[in-house]
N, CA and C of each residue as an Amber inpcrd file, in Angstrom:
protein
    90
   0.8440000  -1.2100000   0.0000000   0.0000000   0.0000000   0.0000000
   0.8740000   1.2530000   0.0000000   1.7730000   1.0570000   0.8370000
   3.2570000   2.2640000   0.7300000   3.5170000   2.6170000  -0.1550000
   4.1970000   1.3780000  -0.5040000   4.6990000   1.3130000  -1.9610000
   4.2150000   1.7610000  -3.4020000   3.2300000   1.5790000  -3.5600000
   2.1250000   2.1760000  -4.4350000   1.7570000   3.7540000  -4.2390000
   1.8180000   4.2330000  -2.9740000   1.7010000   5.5860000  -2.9630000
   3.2900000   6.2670000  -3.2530000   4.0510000   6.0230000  -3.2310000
   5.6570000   6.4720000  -3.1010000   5.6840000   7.5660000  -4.7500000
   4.9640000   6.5590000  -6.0170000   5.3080000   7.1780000  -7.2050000
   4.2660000   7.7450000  -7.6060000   3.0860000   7.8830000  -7.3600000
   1.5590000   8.3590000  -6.8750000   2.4010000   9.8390000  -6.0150000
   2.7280000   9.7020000  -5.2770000   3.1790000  11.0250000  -4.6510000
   4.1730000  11.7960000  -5.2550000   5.2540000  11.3210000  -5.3040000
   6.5610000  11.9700000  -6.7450000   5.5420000  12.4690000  -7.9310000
   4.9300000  11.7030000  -8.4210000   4.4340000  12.4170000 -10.0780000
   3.5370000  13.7020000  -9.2440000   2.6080000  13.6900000  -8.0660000
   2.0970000  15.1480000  -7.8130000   3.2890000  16.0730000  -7.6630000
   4.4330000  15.3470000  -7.0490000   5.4870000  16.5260000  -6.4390000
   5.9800000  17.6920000  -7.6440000   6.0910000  16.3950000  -8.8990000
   6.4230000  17.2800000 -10.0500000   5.3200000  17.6220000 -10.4810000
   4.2890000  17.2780000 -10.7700000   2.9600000  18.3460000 -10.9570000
   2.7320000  19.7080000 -10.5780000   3.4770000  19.4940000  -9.2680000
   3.2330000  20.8010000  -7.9460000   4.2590000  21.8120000  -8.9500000
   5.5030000  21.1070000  -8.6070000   7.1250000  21.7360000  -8.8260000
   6.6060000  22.7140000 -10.5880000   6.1420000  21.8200000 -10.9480000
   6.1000000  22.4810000 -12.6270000   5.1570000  23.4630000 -12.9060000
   3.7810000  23.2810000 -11.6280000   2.9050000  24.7870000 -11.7420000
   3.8600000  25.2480000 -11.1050000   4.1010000  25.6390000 -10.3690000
   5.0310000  26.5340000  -9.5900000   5.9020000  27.5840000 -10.1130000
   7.1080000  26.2880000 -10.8300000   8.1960000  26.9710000 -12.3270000
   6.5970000  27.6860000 -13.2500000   5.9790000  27.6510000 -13.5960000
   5.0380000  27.8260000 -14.7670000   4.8210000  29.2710000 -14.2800000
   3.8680000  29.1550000 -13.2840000   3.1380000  30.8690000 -12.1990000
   4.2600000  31.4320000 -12.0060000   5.7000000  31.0380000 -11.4740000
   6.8040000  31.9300000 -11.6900000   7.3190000  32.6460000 -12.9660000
   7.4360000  31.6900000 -13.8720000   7.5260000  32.0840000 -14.7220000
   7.0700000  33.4290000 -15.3260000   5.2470000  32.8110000 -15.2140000
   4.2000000  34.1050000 -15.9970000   4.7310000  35.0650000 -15.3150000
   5.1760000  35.0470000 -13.9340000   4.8730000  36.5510000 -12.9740000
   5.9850000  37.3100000 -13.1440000   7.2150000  36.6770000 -13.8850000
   8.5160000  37.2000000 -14.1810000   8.4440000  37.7000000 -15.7540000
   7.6310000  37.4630000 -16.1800000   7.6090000  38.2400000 -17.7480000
   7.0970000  39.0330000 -17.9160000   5.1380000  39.0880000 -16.7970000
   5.0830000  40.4570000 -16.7790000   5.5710000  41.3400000 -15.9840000
C-alpha cells in the first residue's frame, strides 16, 4: 500500500514543482 503511494506522490510533487516553475515564470515576464 506504501509502496504504491511512493510514485503516486513523486508524479504530484512534479505536478506541484512544474505549476510553480510555470506561475513563476508568468509573474517574471510580466
Amino acid at each position: 500500500s506504501e509502496e504504491a503511494n511512493i510514485p503516486i506522490d513523486q508524479s504530484e510533487s512534479k505536478i506541484r514543482k512544474t505549476s510553480s516553475v510555470k506561475g513563476y515564470r508568468t509573474k517574471t515576464e510580466q
